[in-house]
C-alpha positions in Angstrom: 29.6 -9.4 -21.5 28.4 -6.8 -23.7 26.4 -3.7 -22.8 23.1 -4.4 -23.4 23.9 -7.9 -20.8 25.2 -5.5 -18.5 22.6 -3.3 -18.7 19.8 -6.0 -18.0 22.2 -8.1 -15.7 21.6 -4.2 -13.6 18.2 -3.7 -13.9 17.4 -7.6 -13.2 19.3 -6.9 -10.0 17.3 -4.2 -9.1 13.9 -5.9 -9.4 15.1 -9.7 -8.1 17.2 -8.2 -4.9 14.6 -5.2 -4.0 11.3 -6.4 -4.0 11.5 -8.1 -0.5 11.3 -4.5 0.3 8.4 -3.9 -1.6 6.3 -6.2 0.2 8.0 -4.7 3.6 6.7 -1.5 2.9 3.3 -2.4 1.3 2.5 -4.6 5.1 3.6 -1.3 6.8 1.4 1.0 4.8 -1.6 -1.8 5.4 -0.3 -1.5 9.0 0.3 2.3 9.3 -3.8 2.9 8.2 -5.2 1.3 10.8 -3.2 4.1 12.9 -0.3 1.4 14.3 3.3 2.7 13.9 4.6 -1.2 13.8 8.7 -0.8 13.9 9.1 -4.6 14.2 8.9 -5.0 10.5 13.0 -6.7 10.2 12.2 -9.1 12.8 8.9 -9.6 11.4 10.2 -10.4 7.8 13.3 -12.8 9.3 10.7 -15.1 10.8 8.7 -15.0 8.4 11.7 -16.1 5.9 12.8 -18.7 8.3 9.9 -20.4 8.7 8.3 -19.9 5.4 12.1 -21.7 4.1 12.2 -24.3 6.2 8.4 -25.8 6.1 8.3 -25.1 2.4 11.6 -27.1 1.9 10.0 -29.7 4.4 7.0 -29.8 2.2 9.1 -29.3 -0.8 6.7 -26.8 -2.2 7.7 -23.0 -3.0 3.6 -22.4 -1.9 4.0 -24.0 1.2 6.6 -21.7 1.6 4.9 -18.7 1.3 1.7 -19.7 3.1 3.9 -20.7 6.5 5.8 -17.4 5.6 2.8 -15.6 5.6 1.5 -17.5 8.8 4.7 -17.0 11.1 4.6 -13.1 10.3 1.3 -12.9 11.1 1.6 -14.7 14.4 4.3 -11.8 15.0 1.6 -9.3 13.8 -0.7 -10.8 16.5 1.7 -10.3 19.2 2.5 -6.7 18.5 -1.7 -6.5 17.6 -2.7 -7.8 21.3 0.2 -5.8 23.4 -0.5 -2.7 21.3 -4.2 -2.5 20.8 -5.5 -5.1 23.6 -2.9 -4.4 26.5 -2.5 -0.5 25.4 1.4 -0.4 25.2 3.6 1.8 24.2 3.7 1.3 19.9 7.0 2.3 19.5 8.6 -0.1 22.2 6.8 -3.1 21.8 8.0 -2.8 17.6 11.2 -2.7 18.8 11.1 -5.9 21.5 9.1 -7.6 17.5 12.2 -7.0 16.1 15.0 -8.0 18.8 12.2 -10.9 19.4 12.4 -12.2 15.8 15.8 -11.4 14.8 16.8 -13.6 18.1 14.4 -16.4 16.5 15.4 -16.6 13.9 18.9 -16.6 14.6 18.2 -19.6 17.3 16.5 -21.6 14.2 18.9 -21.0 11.9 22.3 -21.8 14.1 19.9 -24.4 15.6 19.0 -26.2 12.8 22.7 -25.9 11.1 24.3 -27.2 14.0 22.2 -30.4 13.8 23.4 -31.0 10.1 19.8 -30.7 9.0 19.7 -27.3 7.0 17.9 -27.9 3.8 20.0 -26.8 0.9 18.4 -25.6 -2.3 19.3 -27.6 -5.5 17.7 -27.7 -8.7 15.9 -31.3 -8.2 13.9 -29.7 -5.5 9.9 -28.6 -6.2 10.7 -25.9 -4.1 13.8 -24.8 -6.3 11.6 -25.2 -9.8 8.6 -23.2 -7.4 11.0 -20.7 -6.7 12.9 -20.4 -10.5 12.6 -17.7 -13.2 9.1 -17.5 -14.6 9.4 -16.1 -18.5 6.4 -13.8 -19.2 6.2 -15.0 -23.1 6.3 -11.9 -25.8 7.6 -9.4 -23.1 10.3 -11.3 -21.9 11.8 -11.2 -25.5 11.9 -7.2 -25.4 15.6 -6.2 -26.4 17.6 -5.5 -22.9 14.3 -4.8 -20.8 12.7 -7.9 -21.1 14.8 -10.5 -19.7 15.3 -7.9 -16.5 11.9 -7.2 -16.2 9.5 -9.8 -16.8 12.2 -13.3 -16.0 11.8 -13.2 -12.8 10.2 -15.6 -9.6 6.6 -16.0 -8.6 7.4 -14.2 -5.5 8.8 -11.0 -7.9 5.3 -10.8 -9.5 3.2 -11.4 -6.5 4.8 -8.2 -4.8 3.3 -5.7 -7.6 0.1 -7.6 -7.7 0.2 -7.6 -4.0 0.6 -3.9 -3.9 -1.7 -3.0 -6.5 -4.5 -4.6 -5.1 -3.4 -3.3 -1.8 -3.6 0.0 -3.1 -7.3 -1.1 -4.7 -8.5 -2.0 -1.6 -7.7 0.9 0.7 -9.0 3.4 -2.2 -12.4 1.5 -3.4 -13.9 -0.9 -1.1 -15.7 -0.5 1.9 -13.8 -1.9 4.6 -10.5 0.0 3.2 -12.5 3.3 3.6 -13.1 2.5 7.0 -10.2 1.2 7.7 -8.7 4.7 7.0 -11.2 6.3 8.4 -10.0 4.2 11.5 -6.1 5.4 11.1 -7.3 9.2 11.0 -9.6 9.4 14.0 -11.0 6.0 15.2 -13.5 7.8 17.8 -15.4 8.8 15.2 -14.9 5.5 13.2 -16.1 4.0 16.4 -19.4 6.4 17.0 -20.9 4.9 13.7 -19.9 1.4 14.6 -16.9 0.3 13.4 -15.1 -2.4 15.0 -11.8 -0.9 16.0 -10.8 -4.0 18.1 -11.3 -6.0 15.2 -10.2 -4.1 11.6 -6.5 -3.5 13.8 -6.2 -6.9 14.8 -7.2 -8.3 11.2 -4.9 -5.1 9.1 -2.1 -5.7 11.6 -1.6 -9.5 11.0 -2.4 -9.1 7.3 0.2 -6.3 7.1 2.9 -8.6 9.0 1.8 -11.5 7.0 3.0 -9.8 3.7 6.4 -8.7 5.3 6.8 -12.6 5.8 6.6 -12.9 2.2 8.9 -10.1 1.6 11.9 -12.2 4.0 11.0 -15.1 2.0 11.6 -13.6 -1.3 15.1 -12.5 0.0 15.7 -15.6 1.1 15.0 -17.5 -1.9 17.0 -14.5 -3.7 20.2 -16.2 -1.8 19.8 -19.3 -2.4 18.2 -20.4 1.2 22.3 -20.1 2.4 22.6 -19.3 6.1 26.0 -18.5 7.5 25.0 -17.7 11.0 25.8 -14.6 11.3 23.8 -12.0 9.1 20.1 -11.8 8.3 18.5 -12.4 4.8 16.8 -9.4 5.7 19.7 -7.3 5.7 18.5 -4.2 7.2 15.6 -3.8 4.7 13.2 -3.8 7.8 14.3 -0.2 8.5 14.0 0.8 4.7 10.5 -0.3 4.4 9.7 2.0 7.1 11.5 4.9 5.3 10.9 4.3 2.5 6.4 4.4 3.8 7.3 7.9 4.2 8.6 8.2 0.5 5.6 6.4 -1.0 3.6 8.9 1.0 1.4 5.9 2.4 0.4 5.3 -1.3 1.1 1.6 -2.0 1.7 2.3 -5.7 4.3 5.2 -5.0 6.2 2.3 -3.2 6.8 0.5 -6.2 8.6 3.6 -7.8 10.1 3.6 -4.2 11.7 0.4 -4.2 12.8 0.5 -7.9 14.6 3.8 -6.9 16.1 2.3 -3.4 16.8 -0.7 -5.5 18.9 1.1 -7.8 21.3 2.6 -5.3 21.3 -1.1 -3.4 22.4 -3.0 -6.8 24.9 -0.9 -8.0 27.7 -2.5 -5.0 27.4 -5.8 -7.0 27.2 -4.4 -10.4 29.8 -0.9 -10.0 32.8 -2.9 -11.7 31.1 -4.4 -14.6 29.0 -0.7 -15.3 33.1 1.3 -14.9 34.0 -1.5 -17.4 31.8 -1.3 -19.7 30.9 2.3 -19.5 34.4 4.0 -18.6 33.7 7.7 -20.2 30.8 7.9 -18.1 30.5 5.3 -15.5 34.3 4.7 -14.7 34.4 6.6 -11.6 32.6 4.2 -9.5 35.4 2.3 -9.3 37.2 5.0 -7.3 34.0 4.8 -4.6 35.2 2.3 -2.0 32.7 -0.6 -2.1 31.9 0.4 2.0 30.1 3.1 1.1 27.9 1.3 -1.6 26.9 -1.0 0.8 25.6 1.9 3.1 24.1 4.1 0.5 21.0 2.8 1.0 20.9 3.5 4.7 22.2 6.9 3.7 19.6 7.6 1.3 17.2 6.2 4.0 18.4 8.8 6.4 18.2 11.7 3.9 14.8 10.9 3.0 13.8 11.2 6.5 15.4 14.5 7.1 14.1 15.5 4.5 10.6 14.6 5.0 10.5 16.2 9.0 12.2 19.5 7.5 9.4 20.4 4.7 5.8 21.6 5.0 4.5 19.6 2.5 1.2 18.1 2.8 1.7 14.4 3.7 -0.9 11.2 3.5 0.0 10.0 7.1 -2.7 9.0 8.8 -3.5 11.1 11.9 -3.9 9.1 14.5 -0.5 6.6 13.2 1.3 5.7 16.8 -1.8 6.6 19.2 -3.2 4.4 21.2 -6.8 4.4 21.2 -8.7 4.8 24.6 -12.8 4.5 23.7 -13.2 5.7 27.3 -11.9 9.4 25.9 -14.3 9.1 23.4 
């Protein structure tokens, strides 16, 4: 292969293996405004993917797929909604039980459903596999090197920067997105001119788990639908997402540039040998960095950005009242 194909065989990696987390993070932004710290976003996004795969290779449709997707996370939204918001628990905990909860679900699906010599392989005579194949944007995809990473990709690749762009529209200009802000900075004053707490965190909450779901399908279909039994699709990306809101700032555009720049660190364990090869003068020692530590780079950077973000000063978008519970009685 020759430069330029390793160059875009790189940066296709980046946007094809990544933007799972995009849609992680842009559910937990959603989430995070309406002043709910929700850390069950990994178990969130494997049930999402396991269901979403499974129905949508039962109905044989890559729409189906995303619709239960969307559907089973937001059922997991609901949960965490009503013990959070309804029942009053403790935000932190009851993310954590969402994602021991799903990860345990989806784990008891998948082994389930293998065991019984029913588990729906993808193959190329499948709607689901032609739903879920390389869309070509015509004129751009035919840029030199760029094109064929950037604009070749799955439905579910585009639908995660439309999905965060109008995301990022809707919090900014429309009326329930104001007040849905309004509720994640001080909701007793959200609730003296008559907003429906109650309801805008039950409706944001599912929504925001809903488009997780989506983000475990994408990875999902990014494998192949191939389930070993042992590791998630999800791979840890759960955890990212919520970094990765602090990087983005809560700014559902900043997580785009977020995910491109996690991405970059997560693609390089598949692609190292073929960049040293191809670029030795400048590129040749990652073949001296044992392939252990690519895999947890991402983590690492994960942690770094967190330290980094409690040590400074700097003015931050969080939402004031993220991770309180709201007693109207206090008002």
């Amino acid at each position: 292969m020759n430069a330029a194909g390793v160059i875009t065989a790189f940066l296709f990696a980046v946007i094809q293996y990544n933007m799972g987390l995009l849609y992680g993070t842009v559910g937990e932004i959603l989430t995070e405004r309406s002043g709910s710290l929700n850390l069950g976003v990994e178990g969130t996004m494997a049930v999402g993917a396991m269901g979403g795969y499974l129905l949508g290779c039962s109905f044989d449709s890559i729409y189906a797929g995303i619709l239960f997707a969307f559907i089973f996370a937001a059922v997991c939204g609901l949960i965490f909604a009503f013990l959070t918001v309804t029942m009053q628990a403790n935000q932190n905990v009851t993310g954590l039980t969402i994602t021991t909860f799903g990860l345990g679900l989806y784990f008891f699906i998948g082994n389930a459903v293998k065991a019984s010599g029913k588990w729906p392989e993808m193959s190329p005579d499948m709607g689901f596999w032609k739903g879920a194949s390389p869309k070509r944007i015509p004129l751009l995809s035919r840029i030199p090197v760029i094109g064929e990473a950037l604009f070749s990709h799955n439905i579910l690749v585009y639908m995660a920067i439309i999905t965060a762009v109008l995301v990022w529209w809707y919090l900014k200009y429309t009326k329930p997105g104001l007040r849905l802000r309004a509720i994640g900075e001080n909701p007793a004053s959200a609730d003296a001119v008559g907003v429906n707490i109650t309801f805008y965190k039950y409706v944001h909450i599912m929504i925001g788990s809903g488009i997780m779901g989506i983000g475990g399908l994408l990875m999902c279909v990014s494998l192949s639908g191939s389930f070993e039994g042992s590791n998630t699709w999800t791979n840890g990306f759960g955890w990212i997402a919520i970094a990765l809101v602090i990087f983005a700032n809560w700014n559902t555009l900043y997580a785009i540039l977020g995910t491109i720049v996690f991405g970059l660190f997560y693609a390089l364990k598949a692609n190292s040998g073929a960049l040293a090869d191809t670029f030795p003068g400048v590129l040749g020692w990652l073949k001296s960095v044992p392939p252990q530590f690519l895999s947890a780079l991402p983590f690492i950077i994960t942690a770094i950005v967190l330290v980094i973000s409690s040590i400074t000063n700097k003015k931050t978008n969080q939402p004031a009242a993220m991770g309180l519970n709201y007693y109207r009685e206090d008002r």
